[in-house]
mmJSON file of the N, C-alpha and C atoms, coordinates in Angstrom:
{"data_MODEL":{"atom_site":{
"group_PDB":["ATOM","ATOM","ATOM","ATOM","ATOM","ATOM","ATOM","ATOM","ATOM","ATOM","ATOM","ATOM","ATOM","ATOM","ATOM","ATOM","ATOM","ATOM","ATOM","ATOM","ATOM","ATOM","ATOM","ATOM","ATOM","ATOM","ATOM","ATOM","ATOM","ATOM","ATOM","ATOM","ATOM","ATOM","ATOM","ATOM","ATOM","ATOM","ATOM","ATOM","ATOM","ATOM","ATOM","ATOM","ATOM","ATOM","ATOM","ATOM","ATOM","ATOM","ATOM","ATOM","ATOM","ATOM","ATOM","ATOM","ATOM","ATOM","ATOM","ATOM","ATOM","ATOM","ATOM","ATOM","ATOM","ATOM","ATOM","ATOM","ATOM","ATOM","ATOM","ATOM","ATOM","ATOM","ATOM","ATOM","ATOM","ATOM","ATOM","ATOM","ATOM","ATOM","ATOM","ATOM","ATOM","ATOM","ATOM","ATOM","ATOM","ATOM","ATOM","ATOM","ATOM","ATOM","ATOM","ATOM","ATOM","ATOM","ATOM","ATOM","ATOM","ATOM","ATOM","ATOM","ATOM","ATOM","ATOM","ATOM","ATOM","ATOM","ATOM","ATOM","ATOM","ATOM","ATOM","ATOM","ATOM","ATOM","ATOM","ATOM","ATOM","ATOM","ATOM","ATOM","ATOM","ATOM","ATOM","ATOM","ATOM","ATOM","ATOM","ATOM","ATOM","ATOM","ATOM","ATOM","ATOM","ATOM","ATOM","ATOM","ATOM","ATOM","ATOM","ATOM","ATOM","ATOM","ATOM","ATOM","ATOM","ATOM","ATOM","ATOM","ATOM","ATOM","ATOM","ATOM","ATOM","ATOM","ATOM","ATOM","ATOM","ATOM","ATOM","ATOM","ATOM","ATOM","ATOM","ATOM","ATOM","ATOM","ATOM","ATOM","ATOM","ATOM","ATOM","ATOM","ATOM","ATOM","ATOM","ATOM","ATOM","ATOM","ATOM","ATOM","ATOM","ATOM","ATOM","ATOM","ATOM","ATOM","ATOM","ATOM","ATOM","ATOM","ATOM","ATOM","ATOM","ATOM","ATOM","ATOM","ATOM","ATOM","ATOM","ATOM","ATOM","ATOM","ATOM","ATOM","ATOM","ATOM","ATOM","ATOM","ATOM","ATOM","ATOM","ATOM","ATOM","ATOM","ATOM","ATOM","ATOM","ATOM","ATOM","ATOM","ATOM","ATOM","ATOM","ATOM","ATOM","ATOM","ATOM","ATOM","ATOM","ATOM"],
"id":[1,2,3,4,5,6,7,8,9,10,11,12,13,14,15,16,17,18,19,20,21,22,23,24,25,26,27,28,29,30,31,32,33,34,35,36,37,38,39,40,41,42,43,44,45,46,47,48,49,50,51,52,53,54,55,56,57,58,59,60,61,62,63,64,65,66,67,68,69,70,71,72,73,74,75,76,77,78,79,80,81,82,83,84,85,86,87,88,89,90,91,92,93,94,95,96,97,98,99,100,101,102,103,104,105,106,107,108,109,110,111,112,113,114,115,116,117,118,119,120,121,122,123,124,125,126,127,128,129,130,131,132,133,134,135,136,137,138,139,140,141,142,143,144,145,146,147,148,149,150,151,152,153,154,155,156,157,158,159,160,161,162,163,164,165,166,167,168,169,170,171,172,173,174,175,176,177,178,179,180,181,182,183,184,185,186,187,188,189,190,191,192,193,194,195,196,197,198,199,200,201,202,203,204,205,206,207,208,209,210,211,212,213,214,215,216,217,218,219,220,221,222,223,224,225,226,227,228,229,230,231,232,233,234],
"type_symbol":["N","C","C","N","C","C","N","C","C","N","C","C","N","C","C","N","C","C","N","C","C","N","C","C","N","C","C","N","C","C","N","C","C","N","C","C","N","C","C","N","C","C","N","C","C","N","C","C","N","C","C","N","C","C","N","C","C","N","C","C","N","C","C","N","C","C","N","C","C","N","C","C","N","C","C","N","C","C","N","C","C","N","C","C","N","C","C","N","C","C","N","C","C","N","C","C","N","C","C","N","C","C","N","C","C","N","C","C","N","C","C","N","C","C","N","C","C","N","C","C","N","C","C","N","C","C","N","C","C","N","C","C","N","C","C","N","C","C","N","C","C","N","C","C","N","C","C","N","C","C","N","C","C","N","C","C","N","C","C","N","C","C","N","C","C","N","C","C","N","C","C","N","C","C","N","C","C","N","C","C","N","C","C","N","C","C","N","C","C","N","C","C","N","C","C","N","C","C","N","C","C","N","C","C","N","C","C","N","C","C","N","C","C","N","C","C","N","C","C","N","C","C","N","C","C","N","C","C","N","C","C","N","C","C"],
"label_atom_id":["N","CA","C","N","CA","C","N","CA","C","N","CA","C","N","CA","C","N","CA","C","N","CA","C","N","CA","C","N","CA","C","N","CA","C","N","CA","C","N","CA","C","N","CA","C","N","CA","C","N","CA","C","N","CA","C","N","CA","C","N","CA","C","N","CA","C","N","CA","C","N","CA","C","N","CA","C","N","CA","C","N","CA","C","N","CA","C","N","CA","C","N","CA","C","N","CA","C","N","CA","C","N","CA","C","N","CA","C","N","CA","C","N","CA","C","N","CA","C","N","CA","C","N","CA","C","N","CA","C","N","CA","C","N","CA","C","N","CA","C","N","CA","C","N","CA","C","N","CA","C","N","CA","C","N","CA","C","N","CA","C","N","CA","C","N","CA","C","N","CA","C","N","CA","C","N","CA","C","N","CA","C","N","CA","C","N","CA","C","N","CA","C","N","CA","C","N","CA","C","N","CA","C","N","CA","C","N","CA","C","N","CA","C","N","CA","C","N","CA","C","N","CA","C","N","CA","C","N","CA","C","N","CA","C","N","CA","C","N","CA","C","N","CA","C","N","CA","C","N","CA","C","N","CA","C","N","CA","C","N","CA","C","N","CA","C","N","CA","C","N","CA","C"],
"label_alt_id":[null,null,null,null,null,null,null,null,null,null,null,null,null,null,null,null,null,null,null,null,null,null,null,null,null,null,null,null,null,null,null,null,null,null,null,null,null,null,null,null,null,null,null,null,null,null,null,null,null,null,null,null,null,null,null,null,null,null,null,null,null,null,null,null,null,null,null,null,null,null,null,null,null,null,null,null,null,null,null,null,null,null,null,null,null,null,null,null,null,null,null,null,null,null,null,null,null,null,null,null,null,null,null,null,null,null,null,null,null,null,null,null,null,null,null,null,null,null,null,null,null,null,null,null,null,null,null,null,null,null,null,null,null,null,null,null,null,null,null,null,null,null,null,null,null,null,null,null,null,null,null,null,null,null,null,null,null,null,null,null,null,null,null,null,null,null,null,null,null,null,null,null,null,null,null,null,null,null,null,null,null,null,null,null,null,null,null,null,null,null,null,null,null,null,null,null,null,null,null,null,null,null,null,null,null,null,null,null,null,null,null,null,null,null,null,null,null,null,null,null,null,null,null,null,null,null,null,null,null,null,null,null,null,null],
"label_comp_id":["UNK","UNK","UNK","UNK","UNK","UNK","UNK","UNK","UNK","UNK","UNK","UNK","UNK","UNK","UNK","UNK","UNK","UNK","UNK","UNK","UNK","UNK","UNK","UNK","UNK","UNK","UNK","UNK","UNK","UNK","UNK","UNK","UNK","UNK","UNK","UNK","UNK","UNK","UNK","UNK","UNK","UNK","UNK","UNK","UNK","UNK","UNK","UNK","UNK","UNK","UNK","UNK","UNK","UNK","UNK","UNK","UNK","UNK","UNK","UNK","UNK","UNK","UNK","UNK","UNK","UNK","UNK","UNK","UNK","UNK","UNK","UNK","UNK","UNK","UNK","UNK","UNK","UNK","UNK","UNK","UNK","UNK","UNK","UNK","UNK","UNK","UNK","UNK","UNK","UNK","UNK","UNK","UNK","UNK","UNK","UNK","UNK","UNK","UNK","UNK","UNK","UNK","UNK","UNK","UNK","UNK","UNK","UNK","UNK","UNK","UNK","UNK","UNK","UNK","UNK","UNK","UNK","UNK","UNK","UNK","UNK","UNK","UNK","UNK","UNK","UNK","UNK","UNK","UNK","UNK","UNK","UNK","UNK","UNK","UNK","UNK","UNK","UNK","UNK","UNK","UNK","UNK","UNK","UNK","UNK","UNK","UNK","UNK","UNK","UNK","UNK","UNK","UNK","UNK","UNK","UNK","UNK","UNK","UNK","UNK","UNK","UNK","UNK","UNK","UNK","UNK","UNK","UNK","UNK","UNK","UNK","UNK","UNK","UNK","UNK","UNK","UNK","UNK","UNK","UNK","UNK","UNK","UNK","UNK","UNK","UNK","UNK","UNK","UNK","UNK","UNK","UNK","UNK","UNK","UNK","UNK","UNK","UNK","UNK","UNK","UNK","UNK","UNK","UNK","UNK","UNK","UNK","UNK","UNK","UNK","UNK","UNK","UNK","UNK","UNK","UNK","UNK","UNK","UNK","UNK","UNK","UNK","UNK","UNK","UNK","UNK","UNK","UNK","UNK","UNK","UNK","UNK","UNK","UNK"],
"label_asym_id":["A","A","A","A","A","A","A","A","A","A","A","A","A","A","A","A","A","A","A","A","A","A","A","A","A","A","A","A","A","A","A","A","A","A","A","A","A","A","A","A","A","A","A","A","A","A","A","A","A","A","A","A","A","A","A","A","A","A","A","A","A","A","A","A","A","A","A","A","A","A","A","A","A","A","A","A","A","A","A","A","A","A","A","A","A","A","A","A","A","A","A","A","A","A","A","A","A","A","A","A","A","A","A","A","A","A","A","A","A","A","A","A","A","A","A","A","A","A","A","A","A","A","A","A","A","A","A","A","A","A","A","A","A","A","A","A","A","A","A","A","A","A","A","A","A","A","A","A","A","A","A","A","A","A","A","A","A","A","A","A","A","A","A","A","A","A","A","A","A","A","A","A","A","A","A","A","A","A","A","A","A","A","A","A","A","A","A","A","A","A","A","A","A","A","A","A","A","A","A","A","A","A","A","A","A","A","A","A","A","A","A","A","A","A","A","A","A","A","A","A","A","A","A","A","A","A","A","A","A","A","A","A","A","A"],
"label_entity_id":["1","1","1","1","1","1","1","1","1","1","1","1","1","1","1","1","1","1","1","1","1","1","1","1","1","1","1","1","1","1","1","1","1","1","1","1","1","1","1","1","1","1","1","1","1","1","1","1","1","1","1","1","1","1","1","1","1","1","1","1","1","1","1","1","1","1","1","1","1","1","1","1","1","1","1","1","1","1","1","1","1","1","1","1","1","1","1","1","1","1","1","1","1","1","1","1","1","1","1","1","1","1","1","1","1","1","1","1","1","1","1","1","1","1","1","1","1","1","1","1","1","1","1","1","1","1","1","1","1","1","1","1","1","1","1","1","1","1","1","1","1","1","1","1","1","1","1","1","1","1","1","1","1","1","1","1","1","1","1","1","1","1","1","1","1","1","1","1","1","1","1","1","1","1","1","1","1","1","1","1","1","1","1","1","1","1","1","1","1","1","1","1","1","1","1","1","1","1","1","1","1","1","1","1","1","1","1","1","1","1","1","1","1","1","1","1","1","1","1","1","1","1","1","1","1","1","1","1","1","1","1","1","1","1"],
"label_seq_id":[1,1,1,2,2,2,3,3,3,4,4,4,5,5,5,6,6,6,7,7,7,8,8,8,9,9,9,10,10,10,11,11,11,12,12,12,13,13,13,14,14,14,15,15,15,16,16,16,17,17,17,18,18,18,19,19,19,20,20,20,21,21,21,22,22,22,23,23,23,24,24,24,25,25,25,26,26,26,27,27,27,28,28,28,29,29,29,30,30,30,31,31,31,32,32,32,33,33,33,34,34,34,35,35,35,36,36,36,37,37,37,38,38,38,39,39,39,40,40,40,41,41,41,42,42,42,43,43,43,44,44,44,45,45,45,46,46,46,47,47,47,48,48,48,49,49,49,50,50,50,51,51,51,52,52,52,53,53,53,54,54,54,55,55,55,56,56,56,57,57,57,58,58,58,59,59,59,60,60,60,61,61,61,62,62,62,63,63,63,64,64,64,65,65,65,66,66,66,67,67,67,68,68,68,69,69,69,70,70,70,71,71,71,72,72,72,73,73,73,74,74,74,75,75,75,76,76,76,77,77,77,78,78,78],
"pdbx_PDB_ins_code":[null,null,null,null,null,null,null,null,null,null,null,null,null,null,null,null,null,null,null,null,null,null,null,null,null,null,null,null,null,null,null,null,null,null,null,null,null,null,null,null,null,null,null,null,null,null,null,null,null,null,null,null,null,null,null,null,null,null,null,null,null,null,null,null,null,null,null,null,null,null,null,null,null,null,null,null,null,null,null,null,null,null,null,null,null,null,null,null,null,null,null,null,null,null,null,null,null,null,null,null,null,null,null,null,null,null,null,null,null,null,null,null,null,null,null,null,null,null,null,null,null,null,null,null,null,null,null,null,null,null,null,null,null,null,null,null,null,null,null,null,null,null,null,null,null,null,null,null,null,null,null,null,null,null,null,null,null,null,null,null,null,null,null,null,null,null,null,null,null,null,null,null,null,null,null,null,null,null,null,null,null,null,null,null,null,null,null,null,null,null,null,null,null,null,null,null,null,null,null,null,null,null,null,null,null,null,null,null,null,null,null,null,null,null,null,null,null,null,null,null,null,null,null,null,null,null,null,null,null,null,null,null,null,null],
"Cartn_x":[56.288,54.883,54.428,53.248,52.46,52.826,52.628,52.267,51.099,50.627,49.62,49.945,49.696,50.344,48.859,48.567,46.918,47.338,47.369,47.807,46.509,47.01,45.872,44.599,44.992,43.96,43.625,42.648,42.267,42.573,42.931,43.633,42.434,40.989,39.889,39.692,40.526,39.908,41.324,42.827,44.119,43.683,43.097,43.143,42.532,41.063,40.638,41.335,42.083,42.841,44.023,44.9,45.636,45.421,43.915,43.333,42.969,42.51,42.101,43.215,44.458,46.103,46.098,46.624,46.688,45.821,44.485,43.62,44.137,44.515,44.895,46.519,46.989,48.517,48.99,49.014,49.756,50.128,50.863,51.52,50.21,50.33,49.676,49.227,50.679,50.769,49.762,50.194,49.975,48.642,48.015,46.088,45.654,45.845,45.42,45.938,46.511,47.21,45.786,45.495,44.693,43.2,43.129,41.744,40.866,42.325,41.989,42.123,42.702,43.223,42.122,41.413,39.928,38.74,38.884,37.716,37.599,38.571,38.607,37.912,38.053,37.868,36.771,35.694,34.165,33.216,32.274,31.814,30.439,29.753,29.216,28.248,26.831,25.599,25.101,25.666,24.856,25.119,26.918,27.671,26.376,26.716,25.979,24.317,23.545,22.669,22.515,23.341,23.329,23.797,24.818,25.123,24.264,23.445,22.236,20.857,20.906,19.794,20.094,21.537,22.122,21.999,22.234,21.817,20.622,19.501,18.038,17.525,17.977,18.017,18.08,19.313,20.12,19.685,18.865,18.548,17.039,16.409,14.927,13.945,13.077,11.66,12.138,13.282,13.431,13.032,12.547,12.559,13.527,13.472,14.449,14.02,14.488,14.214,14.766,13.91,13.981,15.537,16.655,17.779,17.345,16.738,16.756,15.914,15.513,14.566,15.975,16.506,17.611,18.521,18.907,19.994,19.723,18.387,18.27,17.983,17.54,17.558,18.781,19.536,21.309,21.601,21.447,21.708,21.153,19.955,19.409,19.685,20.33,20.48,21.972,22.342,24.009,24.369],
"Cartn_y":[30.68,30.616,32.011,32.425,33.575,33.888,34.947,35.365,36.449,36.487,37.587,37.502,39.301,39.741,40.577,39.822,40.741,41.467,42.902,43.618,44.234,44.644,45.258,44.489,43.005,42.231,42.336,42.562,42.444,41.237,41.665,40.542,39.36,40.2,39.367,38.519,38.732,37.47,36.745,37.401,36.057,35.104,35.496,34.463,33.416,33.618,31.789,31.304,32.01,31.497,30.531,31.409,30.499,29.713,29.28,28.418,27.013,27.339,26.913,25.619,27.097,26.208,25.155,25.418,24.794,23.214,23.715,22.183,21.231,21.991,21.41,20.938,21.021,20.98,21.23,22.705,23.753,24.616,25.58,27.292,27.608,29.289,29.687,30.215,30.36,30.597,29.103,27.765,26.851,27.002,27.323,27.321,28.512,29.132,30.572,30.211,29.328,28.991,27.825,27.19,26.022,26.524,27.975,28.045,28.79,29.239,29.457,28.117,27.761,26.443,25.657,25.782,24.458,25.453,26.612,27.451,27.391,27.51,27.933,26.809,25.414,23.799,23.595,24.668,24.584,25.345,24.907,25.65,26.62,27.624,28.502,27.959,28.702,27.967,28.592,29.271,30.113,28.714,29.087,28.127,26.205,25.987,24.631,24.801,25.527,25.76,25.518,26.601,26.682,25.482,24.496,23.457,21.996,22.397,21.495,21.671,22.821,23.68,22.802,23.014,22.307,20.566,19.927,18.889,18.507,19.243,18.964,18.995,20.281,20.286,19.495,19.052,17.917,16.52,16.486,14.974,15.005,15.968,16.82,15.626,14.693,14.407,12.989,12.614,10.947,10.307,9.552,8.805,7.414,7.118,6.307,5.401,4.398,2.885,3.205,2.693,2.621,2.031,2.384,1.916,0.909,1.497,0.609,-0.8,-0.79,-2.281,-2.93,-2.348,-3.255,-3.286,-2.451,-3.226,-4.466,-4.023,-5.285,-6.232,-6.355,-7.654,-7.915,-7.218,-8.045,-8.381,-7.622,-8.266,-9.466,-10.101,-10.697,-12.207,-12.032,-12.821,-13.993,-13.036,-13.601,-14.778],
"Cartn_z":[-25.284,-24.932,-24.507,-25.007,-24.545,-23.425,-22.57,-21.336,-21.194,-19.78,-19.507,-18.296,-18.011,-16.79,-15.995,-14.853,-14.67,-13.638,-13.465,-12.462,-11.673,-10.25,-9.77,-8.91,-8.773,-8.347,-7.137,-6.55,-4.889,-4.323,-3.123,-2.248,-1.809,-1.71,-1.475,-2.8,-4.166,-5.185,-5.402,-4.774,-4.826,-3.279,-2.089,-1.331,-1.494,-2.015,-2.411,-3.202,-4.328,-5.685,-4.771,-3.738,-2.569,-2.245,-1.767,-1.007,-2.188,-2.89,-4.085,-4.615,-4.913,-4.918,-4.093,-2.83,-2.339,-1.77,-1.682,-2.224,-3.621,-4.277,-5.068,-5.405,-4.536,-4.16,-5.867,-5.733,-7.032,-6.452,-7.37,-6.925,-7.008,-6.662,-6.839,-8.383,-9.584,-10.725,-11.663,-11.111,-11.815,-11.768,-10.21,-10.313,-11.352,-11.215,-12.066,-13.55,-13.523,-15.439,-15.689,-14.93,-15.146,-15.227,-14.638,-15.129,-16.109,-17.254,-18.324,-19.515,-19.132,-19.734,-19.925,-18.569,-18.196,-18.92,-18.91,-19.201,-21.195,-21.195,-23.048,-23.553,-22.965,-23.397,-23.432,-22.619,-22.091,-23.239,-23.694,-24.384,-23.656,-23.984,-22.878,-23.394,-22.758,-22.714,-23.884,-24.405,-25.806,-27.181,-26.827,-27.525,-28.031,-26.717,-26.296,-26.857,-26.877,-27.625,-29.042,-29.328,-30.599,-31.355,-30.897,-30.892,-31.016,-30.073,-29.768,-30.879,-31.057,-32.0,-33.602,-33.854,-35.18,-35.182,-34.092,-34.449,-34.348,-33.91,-34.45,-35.241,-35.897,-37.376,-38.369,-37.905,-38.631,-38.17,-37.447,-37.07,-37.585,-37.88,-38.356,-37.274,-38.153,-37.52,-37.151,-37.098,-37.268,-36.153,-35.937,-34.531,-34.179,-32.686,-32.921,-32.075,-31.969,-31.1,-29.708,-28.307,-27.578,-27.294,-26.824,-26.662,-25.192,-24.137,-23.131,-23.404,-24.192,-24.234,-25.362,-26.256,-26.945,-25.883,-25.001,-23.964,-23.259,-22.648,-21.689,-22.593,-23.633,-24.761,-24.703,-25.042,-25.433,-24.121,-22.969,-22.037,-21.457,-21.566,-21.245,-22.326,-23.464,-24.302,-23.827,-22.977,-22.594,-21.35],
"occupancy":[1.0,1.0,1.0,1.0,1.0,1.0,1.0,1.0,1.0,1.0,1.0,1.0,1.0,1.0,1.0,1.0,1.0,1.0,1.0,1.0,1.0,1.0,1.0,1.0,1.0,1.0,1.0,1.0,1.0,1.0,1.0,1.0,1.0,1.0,1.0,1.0,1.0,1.0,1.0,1.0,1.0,1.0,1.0,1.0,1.0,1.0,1.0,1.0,1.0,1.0,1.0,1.0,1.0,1.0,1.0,1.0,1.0,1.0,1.0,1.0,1.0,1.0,1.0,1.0,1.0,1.0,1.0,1.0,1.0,1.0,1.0,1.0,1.0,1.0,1.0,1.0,1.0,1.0,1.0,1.0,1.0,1.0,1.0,1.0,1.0,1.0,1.0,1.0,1.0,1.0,1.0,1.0,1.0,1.0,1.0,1.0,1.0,1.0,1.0,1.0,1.0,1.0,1.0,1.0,1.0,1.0,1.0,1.0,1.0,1.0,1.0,1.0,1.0,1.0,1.0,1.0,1.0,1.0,1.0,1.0,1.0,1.0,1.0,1.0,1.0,1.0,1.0,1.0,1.0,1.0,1.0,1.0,1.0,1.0,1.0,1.0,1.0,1.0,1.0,1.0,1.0,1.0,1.0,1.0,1.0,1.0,1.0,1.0,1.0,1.0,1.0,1.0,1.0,1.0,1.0,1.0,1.0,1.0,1.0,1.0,1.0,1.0,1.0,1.0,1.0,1.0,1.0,1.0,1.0,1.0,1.0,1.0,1.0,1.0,1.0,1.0,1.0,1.0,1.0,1.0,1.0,1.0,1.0,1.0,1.0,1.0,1.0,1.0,1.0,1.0,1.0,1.0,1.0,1.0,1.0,1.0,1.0,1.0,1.0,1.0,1.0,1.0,1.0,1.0,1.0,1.0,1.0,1.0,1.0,1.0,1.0,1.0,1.0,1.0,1.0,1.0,1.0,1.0,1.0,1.0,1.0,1.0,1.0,1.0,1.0,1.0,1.0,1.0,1.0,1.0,1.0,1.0,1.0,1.0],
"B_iso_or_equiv":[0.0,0.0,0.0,0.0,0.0,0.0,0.0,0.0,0.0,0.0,0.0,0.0,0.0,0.0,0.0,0.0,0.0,0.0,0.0,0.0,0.0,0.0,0.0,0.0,0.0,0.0,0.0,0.0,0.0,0.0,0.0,0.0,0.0,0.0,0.0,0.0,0.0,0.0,0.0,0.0,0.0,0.0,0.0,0.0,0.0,0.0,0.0,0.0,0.0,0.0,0.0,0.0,0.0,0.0,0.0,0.0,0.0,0.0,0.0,0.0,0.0,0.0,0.0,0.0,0.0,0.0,0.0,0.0,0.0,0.0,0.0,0.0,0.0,0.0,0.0,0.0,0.0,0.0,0.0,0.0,0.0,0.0,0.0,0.0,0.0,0.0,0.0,0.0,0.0,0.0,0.0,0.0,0.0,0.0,0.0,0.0,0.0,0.0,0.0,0.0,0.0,0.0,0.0,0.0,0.0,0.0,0.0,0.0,0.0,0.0,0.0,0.0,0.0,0.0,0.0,0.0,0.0,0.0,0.0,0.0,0.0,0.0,0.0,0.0,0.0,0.0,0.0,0.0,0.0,0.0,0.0,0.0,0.0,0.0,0.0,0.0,0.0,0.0,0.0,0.0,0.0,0.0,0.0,0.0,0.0,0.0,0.0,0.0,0.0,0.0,0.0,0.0,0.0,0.0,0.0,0.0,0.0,0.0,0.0,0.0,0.0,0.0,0.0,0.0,0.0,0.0,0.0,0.0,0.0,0.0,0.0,0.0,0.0,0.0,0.0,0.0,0.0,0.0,0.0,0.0,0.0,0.0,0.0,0.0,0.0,0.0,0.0,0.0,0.0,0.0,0.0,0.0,0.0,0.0,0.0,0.0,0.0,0.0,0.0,0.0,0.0,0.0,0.0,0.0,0.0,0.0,0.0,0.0,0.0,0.0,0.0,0.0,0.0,0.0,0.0,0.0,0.0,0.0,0.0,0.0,0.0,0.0,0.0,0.0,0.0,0.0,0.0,0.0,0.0,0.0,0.0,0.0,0.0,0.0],
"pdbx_formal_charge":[null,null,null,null,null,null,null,null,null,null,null,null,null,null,null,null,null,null,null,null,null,null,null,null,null,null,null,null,null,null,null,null,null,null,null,null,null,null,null,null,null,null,null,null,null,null,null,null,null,null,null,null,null,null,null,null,null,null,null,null,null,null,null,null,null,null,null,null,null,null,null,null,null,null,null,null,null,null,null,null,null,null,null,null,null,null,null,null,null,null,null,null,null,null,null,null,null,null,null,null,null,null,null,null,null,null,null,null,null,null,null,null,null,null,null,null,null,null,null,null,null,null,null,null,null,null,null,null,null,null,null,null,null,null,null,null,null,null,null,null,null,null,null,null,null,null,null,null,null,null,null,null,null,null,null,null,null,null,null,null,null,null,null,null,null,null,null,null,null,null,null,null,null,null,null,null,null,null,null,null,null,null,null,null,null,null,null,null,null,null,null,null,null,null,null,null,null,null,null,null,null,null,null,null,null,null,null,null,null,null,null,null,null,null,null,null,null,null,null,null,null,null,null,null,null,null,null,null,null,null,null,null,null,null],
"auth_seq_id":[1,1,1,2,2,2,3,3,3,4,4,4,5,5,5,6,6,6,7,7,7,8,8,8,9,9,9,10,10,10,11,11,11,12,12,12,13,13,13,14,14,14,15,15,15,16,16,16,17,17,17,18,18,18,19,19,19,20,20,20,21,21,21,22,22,22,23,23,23,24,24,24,25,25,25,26,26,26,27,27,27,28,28,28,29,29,29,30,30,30,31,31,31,32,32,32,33,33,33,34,34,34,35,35,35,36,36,36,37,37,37,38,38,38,39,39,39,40,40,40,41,41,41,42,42,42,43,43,43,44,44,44,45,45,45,46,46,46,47,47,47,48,48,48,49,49,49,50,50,50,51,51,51,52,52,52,53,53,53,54,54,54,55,55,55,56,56,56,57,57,57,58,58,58,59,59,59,60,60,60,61,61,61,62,62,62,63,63,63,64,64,64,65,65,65,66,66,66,67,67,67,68,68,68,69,69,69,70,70,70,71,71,71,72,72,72,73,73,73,74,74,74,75,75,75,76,76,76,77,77,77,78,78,78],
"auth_comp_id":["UNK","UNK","UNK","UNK","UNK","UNK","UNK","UNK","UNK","UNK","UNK","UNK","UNK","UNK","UNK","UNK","UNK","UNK","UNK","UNK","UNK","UNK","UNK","UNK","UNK","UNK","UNK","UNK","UNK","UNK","UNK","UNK","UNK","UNK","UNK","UNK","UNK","UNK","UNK","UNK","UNK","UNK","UNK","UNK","UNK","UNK","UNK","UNK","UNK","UNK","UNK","UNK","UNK","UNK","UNK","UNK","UNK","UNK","UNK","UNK","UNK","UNK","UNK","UNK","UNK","UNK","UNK","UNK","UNK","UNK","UNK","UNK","UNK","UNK","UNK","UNK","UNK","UNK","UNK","UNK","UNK","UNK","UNK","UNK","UNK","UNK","UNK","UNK","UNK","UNK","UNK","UNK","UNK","UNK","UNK","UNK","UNK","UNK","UNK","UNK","UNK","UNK","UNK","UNK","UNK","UNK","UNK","UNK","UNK","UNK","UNK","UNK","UNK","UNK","UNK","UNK","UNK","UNK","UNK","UNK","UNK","UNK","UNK","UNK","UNK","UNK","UNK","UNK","UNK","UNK","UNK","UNK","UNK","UNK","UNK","UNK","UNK","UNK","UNK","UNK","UNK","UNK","UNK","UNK","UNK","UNK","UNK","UNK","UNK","UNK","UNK","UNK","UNK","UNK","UNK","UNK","UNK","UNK","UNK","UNK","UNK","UNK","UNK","UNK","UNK","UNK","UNK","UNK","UNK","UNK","UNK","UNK","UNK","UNK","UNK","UNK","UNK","UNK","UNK","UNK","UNK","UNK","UNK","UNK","UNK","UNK","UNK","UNK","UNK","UNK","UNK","UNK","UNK","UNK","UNK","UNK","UNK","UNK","UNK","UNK","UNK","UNK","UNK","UNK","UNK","UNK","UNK","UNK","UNK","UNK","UNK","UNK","UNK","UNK","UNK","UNK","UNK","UNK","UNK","UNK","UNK","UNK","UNK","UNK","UNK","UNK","UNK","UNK","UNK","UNK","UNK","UNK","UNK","UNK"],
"auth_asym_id":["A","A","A","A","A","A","A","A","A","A","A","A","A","A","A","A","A","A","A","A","A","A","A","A","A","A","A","A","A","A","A","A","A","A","A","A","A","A","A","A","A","A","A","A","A","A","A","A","A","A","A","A","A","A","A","A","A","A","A","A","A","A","A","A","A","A","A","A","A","A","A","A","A","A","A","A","A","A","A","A","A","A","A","A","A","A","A","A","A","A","A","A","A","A","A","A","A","A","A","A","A","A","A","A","A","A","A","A","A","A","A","A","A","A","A","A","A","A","A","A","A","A","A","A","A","A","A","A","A","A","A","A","A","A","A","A","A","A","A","A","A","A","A","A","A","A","A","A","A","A","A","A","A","A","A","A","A","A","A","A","A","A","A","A","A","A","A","A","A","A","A","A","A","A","A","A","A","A","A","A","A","A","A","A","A","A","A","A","A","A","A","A","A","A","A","A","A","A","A","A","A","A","A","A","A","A","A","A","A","A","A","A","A","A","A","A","A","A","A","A","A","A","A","A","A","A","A","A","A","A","A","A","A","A"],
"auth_atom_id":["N","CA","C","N","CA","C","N","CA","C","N","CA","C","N","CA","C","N","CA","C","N","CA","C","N","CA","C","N","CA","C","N","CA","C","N","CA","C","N","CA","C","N","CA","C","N","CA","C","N","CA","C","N","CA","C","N","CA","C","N","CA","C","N","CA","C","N","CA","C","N","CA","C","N","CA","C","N","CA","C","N","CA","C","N","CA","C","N","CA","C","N","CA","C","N","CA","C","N","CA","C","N","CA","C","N","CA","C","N","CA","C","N","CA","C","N","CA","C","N","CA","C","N","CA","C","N","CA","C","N","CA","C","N","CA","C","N","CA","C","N","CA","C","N","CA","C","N","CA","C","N","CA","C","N","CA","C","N","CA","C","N","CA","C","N","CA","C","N","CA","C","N","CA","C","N","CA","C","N","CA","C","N","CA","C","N","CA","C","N","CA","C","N","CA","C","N","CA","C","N","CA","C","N","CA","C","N","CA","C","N","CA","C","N","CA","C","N","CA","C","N","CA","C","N","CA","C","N","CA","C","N","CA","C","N","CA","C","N","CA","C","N","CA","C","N","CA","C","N","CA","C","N","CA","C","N","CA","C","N","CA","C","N","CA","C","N","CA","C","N","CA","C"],
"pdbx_PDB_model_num":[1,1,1,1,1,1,1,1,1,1,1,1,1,1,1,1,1,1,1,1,1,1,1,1,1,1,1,1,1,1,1,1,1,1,1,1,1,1,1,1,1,1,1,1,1,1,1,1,1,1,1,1,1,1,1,1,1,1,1,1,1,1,1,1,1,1,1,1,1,1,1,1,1,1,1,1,1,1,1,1,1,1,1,1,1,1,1,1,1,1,1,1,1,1,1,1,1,1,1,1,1,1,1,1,1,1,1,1,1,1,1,1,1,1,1,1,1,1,1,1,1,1,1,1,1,1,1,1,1,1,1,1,1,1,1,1,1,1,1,1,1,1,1,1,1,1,1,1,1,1,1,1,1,1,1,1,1,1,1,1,1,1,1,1,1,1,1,1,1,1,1,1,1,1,1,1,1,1,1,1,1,1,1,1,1,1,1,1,1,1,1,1,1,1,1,1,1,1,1,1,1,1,1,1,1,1,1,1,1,1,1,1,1,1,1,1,1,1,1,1,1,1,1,1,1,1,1,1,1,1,1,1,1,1]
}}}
């Protein structure tokens, strides 16, 4: 497996990372592994846009049926 080695870090940005760990009952290695891990999975707000932009596109002028009046119908049917 890969590694990355970040040298040079200020002690004012490993102590919340400590603190952090430890809320989270981890090392201190396992928190700092988890928040690239959680970050890559996220898409950014440009990302998410542009994302959002494509399925409008793709959905163009359609309109669609009120979902809450068909719920409470099915629900109300039971």
């Amino acid at each position: 497996m890969p590694s990355i080695l970040v040298r040079g870090l200020d002690p004012k940005t490993i102590r919340p990372l400590k603190e952090l760990a430890r809320l989270n009952g981890r090392s201190l290695q396992q928190e700092v592994k988890a928040i690239p891990e959680r970050t890559a999975g996220t898409l950014t707000m440009r990302e998410a846009r542009r994302l959002s932009e494509r399925w409008r596109r793709r959905l163009g002028e359609r309109s669609f049926s009120d979902s809450v009046r068909l719920i409470r119908e099915d629900r109300d049917s039971r």
